[in-house]
N, C-alpha and C positions, 0 to 999 in steps of 0.2 A: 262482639264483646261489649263491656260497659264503655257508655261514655260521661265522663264525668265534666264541669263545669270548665276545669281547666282545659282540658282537651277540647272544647268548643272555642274557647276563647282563642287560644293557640290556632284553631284550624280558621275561625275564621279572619282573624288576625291576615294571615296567608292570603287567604281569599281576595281583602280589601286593600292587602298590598301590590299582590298580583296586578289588581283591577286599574289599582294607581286612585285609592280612597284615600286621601288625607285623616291622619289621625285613627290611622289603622288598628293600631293595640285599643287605643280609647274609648275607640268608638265601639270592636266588639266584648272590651269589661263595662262599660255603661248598660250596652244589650244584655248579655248573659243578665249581670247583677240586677238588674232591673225584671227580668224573668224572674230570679230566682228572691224578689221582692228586699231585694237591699239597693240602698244609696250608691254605693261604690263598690268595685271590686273588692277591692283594701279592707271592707268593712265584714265582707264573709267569711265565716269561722272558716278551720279545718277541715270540719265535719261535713260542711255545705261544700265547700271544693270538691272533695273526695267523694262524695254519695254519688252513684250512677242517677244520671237525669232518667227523667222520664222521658215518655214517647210525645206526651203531652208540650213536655217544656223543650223538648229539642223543636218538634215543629213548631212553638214558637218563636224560639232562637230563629230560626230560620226563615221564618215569613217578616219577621222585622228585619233580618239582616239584607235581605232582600230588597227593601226600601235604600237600608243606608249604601246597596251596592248602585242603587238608582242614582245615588247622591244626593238623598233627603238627610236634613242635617239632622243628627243623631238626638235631639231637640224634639224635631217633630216625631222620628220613627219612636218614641218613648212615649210622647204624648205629656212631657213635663220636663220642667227644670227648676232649680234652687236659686234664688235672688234673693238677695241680705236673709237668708236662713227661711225664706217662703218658697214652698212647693209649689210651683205654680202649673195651672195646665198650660200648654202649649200647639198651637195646632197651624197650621198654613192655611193662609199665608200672611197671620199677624206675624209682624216682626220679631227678632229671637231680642230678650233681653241679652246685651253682653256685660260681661264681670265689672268695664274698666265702668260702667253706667253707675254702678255702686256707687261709686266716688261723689256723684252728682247728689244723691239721697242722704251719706252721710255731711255732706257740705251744708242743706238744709240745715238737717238737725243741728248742726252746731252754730248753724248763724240764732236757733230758733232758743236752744240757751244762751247764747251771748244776751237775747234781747231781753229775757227772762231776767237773768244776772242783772243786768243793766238795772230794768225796772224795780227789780228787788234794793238796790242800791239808793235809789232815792228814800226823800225823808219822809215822803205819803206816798209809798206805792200803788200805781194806778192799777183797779183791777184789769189784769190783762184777760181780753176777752179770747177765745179756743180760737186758734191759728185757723186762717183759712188758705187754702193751696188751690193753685186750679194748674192743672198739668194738662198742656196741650198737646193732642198725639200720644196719647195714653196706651195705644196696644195690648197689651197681656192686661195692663195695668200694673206691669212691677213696679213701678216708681211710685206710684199713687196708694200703691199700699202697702207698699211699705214703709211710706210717710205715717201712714193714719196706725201701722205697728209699732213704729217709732215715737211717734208723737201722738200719745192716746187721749189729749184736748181737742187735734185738730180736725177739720173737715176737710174732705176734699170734692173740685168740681174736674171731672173727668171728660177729655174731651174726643173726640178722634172721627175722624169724617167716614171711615169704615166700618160697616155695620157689623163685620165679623172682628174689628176689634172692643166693640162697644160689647157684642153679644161674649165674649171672653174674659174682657176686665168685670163684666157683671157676674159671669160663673166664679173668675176667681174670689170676687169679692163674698160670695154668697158662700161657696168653697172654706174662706177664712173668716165668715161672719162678723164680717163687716159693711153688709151691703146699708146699717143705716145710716153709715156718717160719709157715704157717698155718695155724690147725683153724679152719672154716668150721663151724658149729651153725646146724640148723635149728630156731628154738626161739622161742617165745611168753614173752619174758621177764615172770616177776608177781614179788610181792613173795614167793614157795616155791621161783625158780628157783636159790637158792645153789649146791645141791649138782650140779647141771647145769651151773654156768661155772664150778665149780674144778677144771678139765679139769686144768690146767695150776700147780695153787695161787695163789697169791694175787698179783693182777698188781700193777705198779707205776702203771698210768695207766688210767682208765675211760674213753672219749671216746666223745660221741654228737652227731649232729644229728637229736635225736628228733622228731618231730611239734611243732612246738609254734606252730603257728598258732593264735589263738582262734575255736573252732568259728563264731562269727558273723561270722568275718570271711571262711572260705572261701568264700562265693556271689562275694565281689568277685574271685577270682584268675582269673589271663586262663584265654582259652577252651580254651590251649593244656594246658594245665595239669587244666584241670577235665574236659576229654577224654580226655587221654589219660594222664596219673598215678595211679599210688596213692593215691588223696586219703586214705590212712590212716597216709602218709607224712607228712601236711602237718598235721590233724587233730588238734589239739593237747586236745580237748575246749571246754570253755566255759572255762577260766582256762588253755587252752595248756599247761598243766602236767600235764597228765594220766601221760604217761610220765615226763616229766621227774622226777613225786617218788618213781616205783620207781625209778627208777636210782639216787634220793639216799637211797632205804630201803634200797636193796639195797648201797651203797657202803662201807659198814664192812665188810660180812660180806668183803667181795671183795680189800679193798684189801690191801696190806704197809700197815705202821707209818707210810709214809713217802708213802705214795700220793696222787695226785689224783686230781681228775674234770675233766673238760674239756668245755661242754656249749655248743654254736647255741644262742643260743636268741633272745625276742623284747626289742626295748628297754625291754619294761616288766618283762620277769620278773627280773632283777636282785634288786631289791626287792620282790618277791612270794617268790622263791627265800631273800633273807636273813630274811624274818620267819618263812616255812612251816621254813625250819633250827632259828630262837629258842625255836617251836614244838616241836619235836621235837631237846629238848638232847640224849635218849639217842644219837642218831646221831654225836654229837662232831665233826659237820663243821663247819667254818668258812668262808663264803666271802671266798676269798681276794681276789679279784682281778676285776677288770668290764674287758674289753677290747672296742672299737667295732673293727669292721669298715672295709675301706676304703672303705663308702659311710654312714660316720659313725651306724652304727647299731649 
């Protein structure tokens, strides 16, 4: 008989329950809808539900479903995902962008009108020159471009020590035609890399979602993850800070006068980050500000 969109969804829904898939309904309206070339399930007319698939689109169904029964995260078996409203591709084992990362991109933007505001408020406002970003560990590049979509003054210096996320933040950027207002570096950031990211002199904003998981804590992350990611993306060392305190050694050399750093990181490194600063007064950083995520963390 015919088998229609929902009927697939439904069977393999079952399938990935069975199996003990997390996120079993999700993951096969994601698949279907994305076969049948929409964003979301939710987003397919009546008409698309109801029509008998083809022979074509069910064996697609089924060779992606195949993956996510692998436990590749429904991310990679699609080959794309949505970050501040950009399609991005996606593929393993660059890291997946996650939602609560938004927070981080909108936080920019709005320190980058505060400064604006500010400047506009004096009595000779000084020309502000296009905002420069350099994002460390740049992966997909969803942060970095959706700064330079957010912010259509600024540049951004793109950085990431894996060639296949260098080779991916470059398609995405080309993908959203923006590859000119971004230099993509392929490079191993340490505490020697100064003269290497003053590509562009000294930026206004640093932003990273560095590793910063606590080394004993990555055995517990799901299986999807530990299969198929970077787990050097996640791998924060034993105090999760491992990159985290090049970025804050390397952030005088990098910054303007006026500069931030904007960093992911874990609920406990707040105060581990302001004593290792107290530690190290020659750096003159100050932390400014602890903002939670929309899952209070």
């Amino acid at each position: 008989g015919f088998v229609t969109a929902t009927d697939v969804v439904k069977y393999w829904q079952k399938v990935f329950e069975t199996n003990g898939v997390p996120e079993a309904q999700e993951s096969s309206e994601y698949i279907v809808s994305f076969v049948l070339g929409a964003k979301t399930f939710q987003s397919l007319n009546s008409k698309s539900l109801y029509t008998p698939l083809t022979t074509v689109q069910q064996e697609r169904i089924q060779q992606l479903s195949y993956k996510r029964l692998e436990r590749m995260p429904v991310q990679y078996v699609i080959g794309e995902w949505d970050f501040q409203n950009l399609t991005l591709k996606m593929r393993p084992p660059v890291f997946i962008p996650r939602p609560e990362t938004e927070d981080l991109v909108s936080l920019i933007v709005d320190e980058e009108a505060r400064k604006c505001e500010k400047n506009s408020d004096l009595c000779f406002p000084v020309s502000v020159p296009h905002p420069v970003i350099m994002e460390i560990g740049c992966g997909s590049g969803a942060i970095a471009l959706s700064l330079l979509c957010k912010l259509p003054q600024s540049l951004v210096i793109a950085v990431d020590k894996e060639e296949a996320a260098v080779d991916l933040t470059r398609e995405n950027a080309h993908r959203l035609q923006l590859q000119e207002r971004i230099h993509i570096l392929h490079h191993d950031v340490s505490y020697s890399s100064v003269k290497q990211l003053l590509l562009w002199g000294h930026v206004d904003f640093i932003v990273s979602n560095p590793p910063y998981i606590f080394h004993e804590d990555m055995a517990s992350l799901d299986t999807e993850i530990l299969r198929y990611e970077d787990l050097d993306a996640l791998d924060g060392g034993d105090d999760g800070m491992r990159v985290i305190k090049t970025i804050l050694a390397l952030a005088p050399s990098l910054l303007r006068d006026s500069g931030s750093v904007f960093l992911e990181v874990d609920p406990r490194h707040p105060n581990m980050i302001e004593k290792w600063l107290q530690a190290h007064p020659n750096l003159l950083l100050v932390l400014r500000a602890v903002h939670k995520d929309f899952c209070g963390k």
